[in-house]
C-alpha positions in Angstrom: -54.0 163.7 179.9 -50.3 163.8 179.4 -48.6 162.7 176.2 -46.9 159.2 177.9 -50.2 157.9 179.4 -51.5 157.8 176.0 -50.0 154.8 175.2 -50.8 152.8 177.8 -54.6 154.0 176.8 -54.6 152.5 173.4 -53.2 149.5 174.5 -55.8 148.9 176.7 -58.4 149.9 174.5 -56.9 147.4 171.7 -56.5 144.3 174.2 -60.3 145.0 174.9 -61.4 144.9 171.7 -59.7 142.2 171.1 -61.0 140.5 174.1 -64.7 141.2 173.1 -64.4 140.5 169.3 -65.4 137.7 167.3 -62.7 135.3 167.3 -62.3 134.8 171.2 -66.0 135.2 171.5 -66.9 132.6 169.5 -64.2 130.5 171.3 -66.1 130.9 174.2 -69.2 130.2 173.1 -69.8 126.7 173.4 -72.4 124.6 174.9 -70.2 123.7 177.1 -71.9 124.4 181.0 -68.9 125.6 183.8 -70.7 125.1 187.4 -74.2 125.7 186.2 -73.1 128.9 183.8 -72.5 128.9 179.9 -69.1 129.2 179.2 -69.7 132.6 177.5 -71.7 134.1 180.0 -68.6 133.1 182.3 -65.8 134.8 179.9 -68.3 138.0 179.9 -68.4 138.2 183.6 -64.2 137.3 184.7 -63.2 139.5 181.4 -65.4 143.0 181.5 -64.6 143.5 185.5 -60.9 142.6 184.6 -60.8 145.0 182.1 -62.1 147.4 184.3 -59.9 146.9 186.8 -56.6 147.2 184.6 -58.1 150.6 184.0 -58.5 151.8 186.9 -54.8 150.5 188.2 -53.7 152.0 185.1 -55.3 155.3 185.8 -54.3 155.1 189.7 -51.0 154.2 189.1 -50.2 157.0 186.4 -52.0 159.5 189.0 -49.8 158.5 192.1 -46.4 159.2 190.8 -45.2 162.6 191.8 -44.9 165.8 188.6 -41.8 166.1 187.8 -41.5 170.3 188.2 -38.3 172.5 187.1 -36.9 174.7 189.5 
């Protein structure tokens, strides 16, 4: 891992935790039913694969761009 991805990293890593901690959590938790699903269930399941996806376009995109070489 190269020094400028790194940021990008913890980022991520602190929108996540801030996703999945308390305060939004408990936001969602209501018992407030969305199509048949709890609302938290619903936040769980459209918030962990979206997560997971800005990862992996983060890691594709950082792995797509050409190395820079000296010559």
């Amino acid at each position: 891992m190269t020094i400028d991805k790194r940021p990008r990293y913890i980022l991520i890593a602190v929108l996540m935790i801030l996703l999945f901690n308390y305060p939004l959590l408990s936001s969602a938790n209501k018992p407030v039913m969305v199509g048949g699903i709890p609302q938290l269930y619903l936040y769980i399941v459209i918030v962990w694969p979206l997560s997971i996806l800005l990862l992996y376009l983060t890691v594709i995109s950082r792995n797509n761009k050409p190395d820079k070489q000296d010559e």
